[in-house]
GUSELUM-222821 format. One record per residue (C-alpha): residue in three letters; residue number from 1; x, y, z. Coordinates in Angstrom, 1 decimal, padded with zeros to 4 digits. Example, Ala and Ser with C-alpha at 12.3 -4.5 7.8 and 13.67 -1.06 7.14 Angstrom:
<rs>
resn  resi  px  py  pz
ALA  1  012.3  -004.5  007.8
SER  2  013.7  -001.1  007.1
</rs>
This chain:
<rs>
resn  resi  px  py  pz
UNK  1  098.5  150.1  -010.9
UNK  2  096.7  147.5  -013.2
UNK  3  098.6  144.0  -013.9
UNK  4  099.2  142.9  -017.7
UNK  5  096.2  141.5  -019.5
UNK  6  093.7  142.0  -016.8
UNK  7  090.8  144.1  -017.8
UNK  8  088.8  146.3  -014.9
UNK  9  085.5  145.4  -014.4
UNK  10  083.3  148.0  -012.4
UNK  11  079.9  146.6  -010.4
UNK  12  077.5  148.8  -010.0
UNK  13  073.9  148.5  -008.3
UNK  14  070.6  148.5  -010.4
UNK  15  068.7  149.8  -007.7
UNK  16  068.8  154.2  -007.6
UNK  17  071.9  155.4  -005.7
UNK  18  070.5  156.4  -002.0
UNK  19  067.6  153.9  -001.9
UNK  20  068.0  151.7  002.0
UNK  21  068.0  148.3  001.9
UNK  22  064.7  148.4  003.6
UNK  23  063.1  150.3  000.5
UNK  24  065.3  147.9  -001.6
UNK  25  063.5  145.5  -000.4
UNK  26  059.9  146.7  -000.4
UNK  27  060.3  147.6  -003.6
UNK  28  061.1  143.7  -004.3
UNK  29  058.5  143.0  -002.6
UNK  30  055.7  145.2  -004.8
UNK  31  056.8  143.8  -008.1
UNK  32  056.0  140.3  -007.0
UNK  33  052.2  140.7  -005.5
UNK  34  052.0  142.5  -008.8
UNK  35  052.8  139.8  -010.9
UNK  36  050.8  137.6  -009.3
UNK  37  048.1  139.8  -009.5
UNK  38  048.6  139.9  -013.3
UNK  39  048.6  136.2  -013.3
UNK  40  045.5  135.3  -011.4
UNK  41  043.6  138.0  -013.3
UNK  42  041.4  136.1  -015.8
UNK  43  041.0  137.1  -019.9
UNK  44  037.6  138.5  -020.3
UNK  45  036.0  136.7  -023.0
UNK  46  033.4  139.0  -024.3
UNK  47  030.3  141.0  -022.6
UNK  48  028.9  139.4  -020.0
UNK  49  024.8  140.7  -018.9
UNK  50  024.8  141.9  -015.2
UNK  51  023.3  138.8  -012.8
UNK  52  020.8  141.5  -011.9
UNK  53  019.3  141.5  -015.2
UNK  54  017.1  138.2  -015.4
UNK  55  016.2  138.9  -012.0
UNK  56  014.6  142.1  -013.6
UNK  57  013.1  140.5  -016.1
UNK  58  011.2  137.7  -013.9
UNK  59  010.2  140.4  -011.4
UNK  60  008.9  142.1  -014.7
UNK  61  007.3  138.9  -015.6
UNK  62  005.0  138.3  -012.6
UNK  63  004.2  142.2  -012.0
UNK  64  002.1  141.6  -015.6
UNK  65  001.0  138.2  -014.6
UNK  66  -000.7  140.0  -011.4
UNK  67  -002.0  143.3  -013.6
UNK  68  -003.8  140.2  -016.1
UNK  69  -005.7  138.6  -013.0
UNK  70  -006.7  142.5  -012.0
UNK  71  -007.0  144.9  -014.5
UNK  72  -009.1  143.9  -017.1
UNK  73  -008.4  146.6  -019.5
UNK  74  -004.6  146.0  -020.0
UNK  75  -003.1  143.5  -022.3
UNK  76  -002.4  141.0  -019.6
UNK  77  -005.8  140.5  -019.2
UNK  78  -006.2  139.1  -022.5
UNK  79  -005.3  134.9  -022.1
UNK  80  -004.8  135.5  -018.5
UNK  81  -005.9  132.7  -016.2
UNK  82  -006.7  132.4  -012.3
UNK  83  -003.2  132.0  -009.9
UNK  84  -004.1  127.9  -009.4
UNK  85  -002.5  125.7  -006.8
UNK  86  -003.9  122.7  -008.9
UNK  87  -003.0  122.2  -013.0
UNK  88  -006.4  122.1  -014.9
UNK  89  -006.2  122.6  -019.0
UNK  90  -008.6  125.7  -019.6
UNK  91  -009.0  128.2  -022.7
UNK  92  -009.1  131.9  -022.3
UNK  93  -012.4  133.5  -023.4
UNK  94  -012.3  137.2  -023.4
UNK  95  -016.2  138.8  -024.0
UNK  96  -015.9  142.6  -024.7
UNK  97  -019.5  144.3  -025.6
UNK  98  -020.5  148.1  -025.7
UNK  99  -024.1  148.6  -024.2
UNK  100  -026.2  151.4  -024.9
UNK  101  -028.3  152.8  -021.4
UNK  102  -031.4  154.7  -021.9
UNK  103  -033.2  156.4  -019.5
UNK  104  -037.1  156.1  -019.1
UNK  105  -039.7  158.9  -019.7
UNK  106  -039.3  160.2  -016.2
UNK  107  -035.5  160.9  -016.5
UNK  108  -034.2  157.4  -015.0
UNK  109  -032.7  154.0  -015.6
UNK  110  -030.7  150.6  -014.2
UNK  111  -029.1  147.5  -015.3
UNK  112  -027.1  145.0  -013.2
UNK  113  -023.9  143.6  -014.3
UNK  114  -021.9  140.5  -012.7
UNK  115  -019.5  138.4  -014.4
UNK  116  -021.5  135.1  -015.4
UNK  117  -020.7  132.9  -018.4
UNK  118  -024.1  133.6  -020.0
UNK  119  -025.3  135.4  -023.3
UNK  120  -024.4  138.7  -021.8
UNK  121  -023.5  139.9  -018.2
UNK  122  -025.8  142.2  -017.2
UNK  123  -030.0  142.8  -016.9
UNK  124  -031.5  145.7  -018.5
UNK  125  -033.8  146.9  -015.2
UNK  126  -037.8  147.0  -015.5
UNK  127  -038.1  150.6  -013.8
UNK  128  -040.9  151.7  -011.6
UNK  129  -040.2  155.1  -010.4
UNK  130  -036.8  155.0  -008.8
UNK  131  -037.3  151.4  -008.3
UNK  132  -035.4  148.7  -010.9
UNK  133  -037.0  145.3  -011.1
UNK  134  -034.6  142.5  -013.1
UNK  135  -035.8  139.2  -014.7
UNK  136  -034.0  136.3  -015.2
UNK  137  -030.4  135.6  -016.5
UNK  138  -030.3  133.3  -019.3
UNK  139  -028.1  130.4  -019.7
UNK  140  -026.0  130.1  -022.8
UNK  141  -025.8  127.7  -025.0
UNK  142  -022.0  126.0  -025.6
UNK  143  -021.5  122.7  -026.3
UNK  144  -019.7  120.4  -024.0
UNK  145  -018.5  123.2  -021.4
UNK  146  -017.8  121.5  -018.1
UNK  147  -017.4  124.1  -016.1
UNK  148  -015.9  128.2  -016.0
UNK  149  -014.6  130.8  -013.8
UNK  150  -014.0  134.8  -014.3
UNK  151  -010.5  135.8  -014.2
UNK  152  -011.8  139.8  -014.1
UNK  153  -014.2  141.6  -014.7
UNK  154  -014.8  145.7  -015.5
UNK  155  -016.8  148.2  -016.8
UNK  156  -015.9  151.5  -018.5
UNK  157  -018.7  154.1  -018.9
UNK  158  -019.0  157.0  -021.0
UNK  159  -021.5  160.0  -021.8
UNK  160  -022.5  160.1  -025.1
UNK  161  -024.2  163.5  -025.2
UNK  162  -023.0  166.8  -026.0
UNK  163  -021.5  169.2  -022.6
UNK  164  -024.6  171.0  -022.9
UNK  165  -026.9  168.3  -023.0
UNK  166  -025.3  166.1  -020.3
UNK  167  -027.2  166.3  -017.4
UNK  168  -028.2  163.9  -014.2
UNK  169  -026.2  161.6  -011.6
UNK  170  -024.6  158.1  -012.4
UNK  171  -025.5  156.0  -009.0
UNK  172  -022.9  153.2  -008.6
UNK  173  -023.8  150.6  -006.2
UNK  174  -021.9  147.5  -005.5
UNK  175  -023.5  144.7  -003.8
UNK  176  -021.8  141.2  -002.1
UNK  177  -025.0  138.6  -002.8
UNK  178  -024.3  135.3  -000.8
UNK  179  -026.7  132.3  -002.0
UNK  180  -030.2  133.3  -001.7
UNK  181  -029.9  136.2  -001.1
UNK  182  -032.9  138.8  -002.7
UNK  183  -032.0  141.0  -005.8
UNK  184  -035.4  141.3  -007.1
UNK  185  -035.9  145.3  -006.7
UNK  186  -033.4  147.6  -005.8
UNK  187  -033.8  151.6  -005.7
UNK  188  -031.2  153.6  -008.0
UNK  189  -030.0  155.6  -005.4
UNK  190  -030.1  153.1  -002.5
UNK  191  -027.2  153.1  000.0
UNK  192  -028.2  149.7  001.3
UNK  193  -025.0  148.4  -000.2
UNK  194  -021.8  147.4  000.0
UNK  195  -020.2  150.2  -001.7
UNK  196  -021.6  153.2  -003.4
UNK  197  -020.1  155.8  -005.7
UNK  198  -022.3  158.9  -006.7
UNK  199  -020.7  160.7  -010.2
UNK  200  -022.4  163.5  -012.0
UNK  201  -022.7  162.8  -016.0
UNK  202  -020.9  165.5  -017.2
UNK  203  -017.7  164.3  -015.0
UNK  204  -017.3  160.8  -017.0
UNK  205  -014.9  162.3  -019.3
UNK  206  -013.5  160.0  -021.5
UNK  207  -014.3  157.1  -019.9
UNK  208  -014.8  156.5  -015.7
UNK  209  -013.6  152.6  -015.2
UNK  210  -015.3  150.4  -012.9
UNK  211  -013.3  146.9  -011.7
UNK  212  -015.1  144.7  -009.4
UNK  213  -013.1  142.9  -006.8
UNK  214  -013.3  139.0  -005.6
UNK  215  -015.4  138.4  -002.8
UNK  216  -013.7  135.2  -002.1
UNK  217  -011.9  131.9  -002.6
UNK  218  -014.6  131.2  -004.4
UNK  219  -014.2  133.4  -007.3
UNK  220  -011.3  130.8  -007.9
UNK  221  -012.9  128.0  -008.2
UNK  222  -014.4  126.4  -011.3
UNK  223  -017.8  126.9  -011.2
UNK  224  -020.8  124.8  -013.1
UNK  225  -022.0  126.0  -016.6
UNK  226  -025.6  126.8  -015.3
UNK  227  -024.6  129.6  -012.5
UNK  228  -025.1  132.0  -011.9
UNK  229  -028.4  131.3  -011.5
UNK  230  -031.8  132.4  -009.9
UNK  231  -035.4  131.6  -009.1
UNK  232  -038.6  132.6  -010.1
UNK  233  -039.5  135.6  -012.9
UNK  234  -037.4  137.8  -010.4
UNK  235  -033.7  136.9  -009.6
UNK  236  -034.8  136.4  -005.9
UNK  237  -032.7  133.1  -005.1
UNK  238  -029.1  133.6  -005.9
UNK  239  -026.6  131.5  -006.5
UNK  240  -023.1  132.9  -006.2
UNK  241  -019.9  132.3  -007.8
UNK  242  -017.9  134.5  -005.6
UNK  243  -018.5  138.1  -007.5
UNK  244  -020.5  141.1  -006.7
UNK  245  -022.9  142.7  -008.6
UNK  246  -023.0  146.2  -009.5
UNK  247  -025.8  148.2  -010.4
UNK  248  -025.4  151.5  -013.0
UNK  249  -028.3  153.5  -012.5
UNK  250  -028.8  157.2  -013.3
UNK  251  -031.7  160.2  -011.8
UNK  252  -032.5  163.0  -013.2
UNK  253  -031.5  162.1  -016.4
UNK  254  -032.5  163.8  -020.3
UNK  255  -035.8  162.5  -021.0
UNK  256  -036.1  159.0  -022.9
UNK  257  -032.4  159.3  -024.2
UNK  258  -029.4  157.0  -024.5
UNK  259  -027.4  158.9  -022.5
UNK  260  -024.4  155.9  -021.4
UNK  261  -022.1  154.0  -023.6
UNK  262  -020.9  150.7  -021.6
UNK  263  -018.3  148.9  -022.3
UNK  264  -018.3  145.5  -020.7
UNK  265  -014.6  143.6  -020.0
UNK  266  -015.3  140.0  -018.8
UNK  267  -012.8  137.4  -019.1
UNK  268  -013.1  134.2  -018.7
UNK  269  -011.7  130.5  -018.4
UNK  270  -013.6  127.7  -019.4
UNK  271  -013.1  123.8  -019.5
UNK  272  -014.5  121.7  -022.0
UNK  273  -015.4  118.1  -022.1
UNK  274  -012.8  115.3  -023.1
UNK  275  -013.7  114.4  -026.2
UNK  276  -014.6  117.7  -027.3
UNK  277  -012.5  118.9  -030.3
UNK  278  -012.0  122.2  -028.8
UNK  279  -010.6  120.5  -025.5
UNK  280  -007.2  120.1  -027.5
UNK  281  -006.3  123.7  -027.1
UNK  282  -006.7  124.1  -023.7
UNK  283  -003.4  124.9  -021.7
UNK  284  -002.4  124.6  -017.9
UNK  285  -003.3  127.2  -015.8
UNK  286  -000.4  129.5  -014.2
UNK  287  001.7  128.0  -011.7
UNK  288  001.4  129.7  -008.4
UNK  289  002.5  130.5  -004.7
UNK  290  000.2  131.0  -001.5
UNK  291  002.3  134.1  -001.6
UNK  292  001.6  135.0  -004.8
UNK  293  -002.4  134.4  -004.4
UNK  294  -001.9  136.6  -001.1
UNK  295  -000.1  139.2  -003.4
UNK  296  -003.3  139.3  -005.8
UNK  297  -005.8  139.5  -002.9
UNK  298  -003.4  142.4  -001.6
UNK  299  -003.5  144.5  -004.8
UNK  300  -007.3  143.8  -005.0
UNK  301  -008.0  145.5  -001.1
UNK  302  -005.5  147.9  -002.4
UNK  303  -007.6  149.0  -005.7
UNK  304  -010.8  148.9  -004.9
UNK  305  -014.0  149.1  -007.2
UNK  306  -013.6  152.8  -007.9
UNK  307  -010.1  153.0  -007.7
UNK  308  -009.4  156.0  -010.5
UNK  309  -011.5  158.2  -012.2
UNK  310  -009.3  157.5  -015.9
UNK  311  -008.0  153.6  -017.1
UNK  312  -004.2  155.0  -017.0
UNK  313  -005.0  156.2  -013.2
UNK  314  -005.6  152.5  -013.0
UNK  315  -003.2  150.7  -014.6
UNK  316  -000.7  152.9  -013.0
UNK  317  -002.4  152.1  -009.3
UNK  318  -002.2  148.5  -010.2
UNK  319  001.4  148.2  -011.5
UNK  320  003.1  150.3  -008.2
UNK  321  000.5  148.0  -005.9
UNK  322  001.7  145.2  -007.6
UNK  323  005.6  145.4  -007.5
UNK  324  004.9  146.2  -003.8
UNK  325  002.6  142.9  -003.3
UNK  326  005.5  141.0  -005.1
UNK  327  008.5  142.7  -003.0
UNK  328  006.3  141.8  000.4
UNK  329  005.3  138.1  -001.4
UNK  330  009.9  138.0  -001.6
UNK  331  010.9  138.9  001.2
UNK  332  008.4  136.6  003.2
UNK  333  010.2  133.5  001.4
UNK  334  007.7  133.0  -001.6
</rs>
């Protein structure tokens, strides 16, 4: 029975018929964490570069940096100067030089090669049956240079004769000369050395690459303009600046023929005088770790003179070496 001019007004629930009152209020609770949520997400305001990225990149970085102070036939190499705990300005000399290597009438021939800031690094050996005799180096003549060092230092050597004609062994001998010590005569073949690699001609291919390795520290150090240098008509009093040298010689070789094409990688800092002009363009050298100079010396040991018998072998061996060194150099706190 309804009373004059009241209306009827029904309540119903919002919530779906059947739902508990402890659903009802889970529910309630849901929709609020998720507004929050909403609220404390922030507006993205464009594409942002993962953090990881310049990491790559500086990782990137110094892996080249170490290939330019090892390998000397990549592009780092070129402009690339010695890890240095101190800042000295230097320039970057590269020297690149193709050698021809002749054999004698009996079927043989030497030369000795050793980074050196001179006219050319290398002796053509006087040869006396399997015996090669080697004069003097001669200083070059620059201007107002102070002082250098060799940042590194390689060979690549080719046959130059047709398959059929190729005939013979390449003899590679790498020796570690302290000061004073004799290098007068040396047999082609000797193994009185520190390392020896024995190759047959006709397995050069296109090219078989030769790096020589640091002896020690000091390789690193600025070194005067006159050394190398040696005594006498034979070089029988050495001075050293930290480098081996390696002797190329080949037996049983064609008759009186060039029968090696050299190619000669040396590069090289060097610090002028003040008041030369030339001074001006001289940079810092690289910024550097202990770590990182133990991460050089480690892809060094790793390579070895004769490390590959193709330059991509190397380069390859060098980069993987390399990003190990560095990963050992990081996580020791470098």
């Amino acid at each position: 029975m309804s009373l004059p001019g009241l209306a009827v007004v029904r309540i119903t629930s919002s919530t779906p018929s059947g739902m508990s009152k402890k659903n009802k209020k889970a529910a309630k609770s849901q929709g609020s964490t998720k507004s929050k949520a909403n609220k404390a997400r922030p507006t993205p305001s464009g594409p942002k570069p993962p953090k990881s990225a310049s990491k790559s990149n500086q990782h990137s970085k110094v892996i080249e940096d170490i290939c330019g102070v090892v390998n000397p036939f990549c592009e780092s190499a070129y402009g690339a100067k010695v890890f240095d705990l101190g800042r000295v300005r230097t320039i970057s000399l590269p020297y690149i030089a193709r050698i021809s290597f002749s054999t004698d009438a009996g079927g043989m021939g030497a030369m000795l090669f050793t980074p050196q800031y001179t006219n050319e690094p290398f002796i053509q050996g006087v040869m006396t049956g399997a015996d090669a005799s080697y004069t003097n180096y001669q200083p070059r003549a620059v201007s107002n240079v102070v002082s250098w060092r060799c940042v590194t230092f390689g060979l690549i050597i080719r046959a130059v004769q047709s398959p059929l004609n190729q005939a013979g062994t390449v003899h590679l001998r790498l020796f570690s000369p302290k000061t004073g010590y004799a290098m007068g005569t040396v047999n082609v073949s000797t193994y009185n050395c520190d390392q020896f690699y024995d190759i047959p001609v006709h397995e050069l291919g296109q090219g078989f690459p030769v790096i020589l390795p640091r002896l020690d520290a000091v390789a690193d150090l600025l070194q005067d303009q006159g050394k190398p240098s040696s005594a006498g008509g034979l070089v029988t009093n050495w001075v050293s600046t930290g480098w081996p040298m390696l002797q190329v010689g080949v037996t049983g070789g064609s008759l009186s023929t060039y029968v090696l094409d050299i190619t000669v990688y040396q590069h090289t800092e060097v610090v002028f005088q003040d008041n030369e002009g030339l001074s001006q363009l001289g940079t810092f050298t690289v910024p550097t770790t202990p770590a990182l100079k133990g991460a050089v010396t480690q892809v060094q040991s790793s390579l070895g003179a004769f490390a590959s018998k193709s330059i991509e072998a190397v380069a390859t061996k060098v980069t993987n070496s390399a990003a190990s060194a560095l990963a050992n150099a990081l996580r020791f706190g470098a």
